[in-house]
C-alpha positions as CSV (number, residue, x, y, z in Angstrom):
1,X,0.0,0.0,0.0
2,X,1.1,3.3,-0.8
3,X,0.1,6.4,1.1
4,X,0.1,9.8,-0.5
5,X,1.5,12.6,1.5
6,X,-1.4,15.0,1.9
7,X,-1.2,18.5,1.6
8,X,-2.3,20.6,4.5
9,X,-1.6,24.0,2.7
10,X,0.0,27.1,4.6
11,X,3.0,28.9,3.7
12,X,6.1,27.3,2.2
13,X,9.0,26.9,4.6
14,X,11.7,29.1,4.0
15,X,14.9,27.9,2.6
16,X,17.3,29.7,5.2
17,X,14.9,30.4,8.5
18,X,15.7,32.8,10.8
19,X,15.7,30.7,14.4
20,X,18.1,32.5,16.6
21,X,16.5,35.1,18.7
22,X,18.2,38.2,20.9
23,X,16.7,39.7,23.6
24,X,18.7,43.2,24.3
25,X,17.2,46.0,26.3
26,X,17.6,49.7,26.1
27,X,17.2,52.6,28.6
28,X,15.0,55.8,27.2
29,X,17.4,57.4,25.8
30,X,18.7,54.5,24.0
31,X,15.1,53.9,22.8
32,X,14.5,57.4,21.5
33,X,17.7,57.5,19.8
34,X,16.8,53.9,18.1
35,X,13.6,54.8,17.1
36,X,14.9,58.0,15.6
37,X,17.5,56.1,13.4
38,X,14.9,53.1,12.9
39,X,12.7,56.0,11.2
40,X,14.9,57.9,9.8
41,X,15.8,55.0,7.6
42,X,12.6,54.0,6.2
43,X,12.6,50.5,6.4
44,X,9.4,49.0,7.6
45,X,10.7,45.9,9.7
46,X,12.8,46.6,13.0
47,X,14.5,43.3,12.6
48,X,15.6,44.0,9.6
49,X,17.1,47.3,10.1
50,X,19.0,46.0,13.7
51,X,20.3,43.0,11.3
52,X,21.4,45.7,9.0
53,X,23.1,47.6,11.1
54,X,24.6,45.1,12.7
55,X,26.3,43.7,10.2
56,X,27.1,46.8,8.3
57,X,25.1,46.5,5.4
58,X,24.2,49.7,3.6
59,X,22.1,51.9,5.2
60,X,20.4,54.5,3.6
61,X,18.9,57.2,5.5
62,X,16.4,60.2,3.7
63,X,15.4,63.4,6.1
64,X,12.7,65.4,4.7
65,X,12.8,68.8,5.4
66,X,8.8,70.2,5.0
67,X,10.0,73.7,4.3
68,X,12.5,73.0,1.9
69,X,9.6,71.1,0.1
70,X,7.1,73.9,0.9
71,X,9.7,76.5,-0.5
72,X,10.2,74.5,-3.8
73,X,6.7,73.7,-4.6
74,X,6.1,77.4,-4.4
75,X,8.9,78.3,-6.7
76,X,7.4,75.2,-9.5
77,X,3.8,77.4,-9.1
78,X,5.7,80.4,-9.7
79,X,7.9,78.9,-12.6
80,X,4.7,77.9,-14.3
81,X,3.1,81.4,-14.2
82,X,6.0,83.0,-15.4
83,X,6.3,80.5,-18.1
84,X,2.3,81.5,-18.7
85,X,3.3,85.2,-18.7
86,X,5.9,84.7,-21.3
87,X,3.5,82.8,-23.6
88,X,0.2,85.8,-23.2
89,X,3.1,88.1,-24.2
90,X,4.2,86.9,-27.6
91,X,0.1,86.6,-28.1
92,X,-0.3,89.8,-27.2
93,X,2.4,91.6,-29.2
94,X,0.8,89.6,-32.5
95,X,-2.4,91.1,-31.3
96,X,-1.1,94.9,-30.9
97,X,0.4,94.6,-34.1
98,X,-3.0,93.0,-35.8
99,X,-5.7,95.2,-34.3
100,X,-3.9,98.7,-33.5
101,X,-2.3,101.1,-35.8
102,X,1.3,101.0,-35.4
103,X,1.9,104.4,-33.3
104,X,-0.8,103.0,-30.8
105,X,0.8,99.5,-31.0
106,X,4.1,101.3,-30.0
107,X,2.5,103.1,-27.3
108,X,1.4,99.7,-25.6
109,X,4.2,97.8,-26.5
110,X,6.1,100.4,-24.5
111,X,4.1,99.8,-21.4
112,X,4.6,96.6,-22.0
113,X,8.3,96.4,-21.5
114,X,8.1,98.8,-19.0
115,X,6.3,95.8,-17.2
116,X,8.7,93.2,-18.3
117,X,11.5,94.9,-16.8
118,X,9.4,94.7,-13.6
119,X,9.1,91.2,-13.5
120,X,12.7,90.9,-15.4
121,X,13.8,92.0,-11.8
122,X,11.2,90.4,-9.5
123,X,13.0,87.3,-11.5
124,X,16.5,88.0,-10.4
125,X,15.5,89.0,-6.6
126,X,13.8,85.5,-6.8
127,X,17.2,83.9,-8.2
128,X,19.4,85.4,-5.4
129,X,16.8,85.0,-2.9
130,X,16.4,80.5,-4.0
131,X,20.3,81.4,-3.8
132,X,20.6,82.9,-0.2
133,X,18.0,79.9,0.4
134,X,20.2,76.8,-0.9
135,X,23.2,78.5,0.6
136,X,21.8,78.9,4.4
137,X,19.4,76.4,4.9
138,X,20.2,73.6,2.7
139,X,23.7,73.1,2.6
140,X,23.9,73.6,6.2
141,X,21.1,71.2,6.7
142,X,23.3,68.4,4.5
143,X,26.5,69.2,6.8
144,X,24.4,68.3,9.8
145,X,23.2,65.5,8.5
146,X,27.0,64.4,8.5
């Protein structure tokens, strides 16, 4: 007689299980300053991270700093509005040109780049200001992080 081996389902058994087990405790400082690494490095399983760490594996740690984000999701809206500003004026320069006689035309087109020069140096105050920006907060932010 031959007996079939029957199948009780469940999960497969790992090839290589983990079976050793550690038991190491921390004081509250310890514990803060774990949990602080543990979620500054993004990994979802604590084992997994101490394992890493142990045995020196590499570690990759992201800090997200919200007003960094806040400040560069600003300048993108901006960017896009000036990009929309530069597009209405070639329209309406072809539209001075089409509908006005040419010494009225001028007379607009003048304000006009009286206007542009405007936002010509709202543009550059903006540069030196993302400048000032990336030079005091971020950098210094990425030499603490060191």
């Amino acid at each position: 007689m031959v007996f079939k081996k029957s199948n009780k389902g469940g999960r497969k058994p790992k090839l290589n299980p983990s079976k050793h087990r550690y038991v190491f405790r921390l004081t509250d400082e310890e514990n803060f300053n774990f949990l602080k690494l543990y979620e500054a490095s993004g990994m979802s399983n604590k084992a997994k991270f101490i394992t890493t760490v142990l045995f020196q594996k590499e570690l990759k740690m992201i800090t997200v700093d919200v007003s960094t984000m806040d400040y560069h999701t600003q300048l993108t809206k901006f960017f896009y509005q000036f990009q929309s500003v530069g597009k209405n004026y070639n329209q309406v320069v072809k539209i001075l040109y089409r509908n006005f006689t040419e010494k009225k035309a001028a007379y607009y087109l003048f304000k006009l780049e009286n206007h542009t020069r405007e936002l010509a140096l709202i543009c550059k105050q903006i540069i030196d200001l993302t400048k000032d920006f990336e030079r005091n907060h971020i950098l210094k932010s990425s030499e603490n992080d060191r």
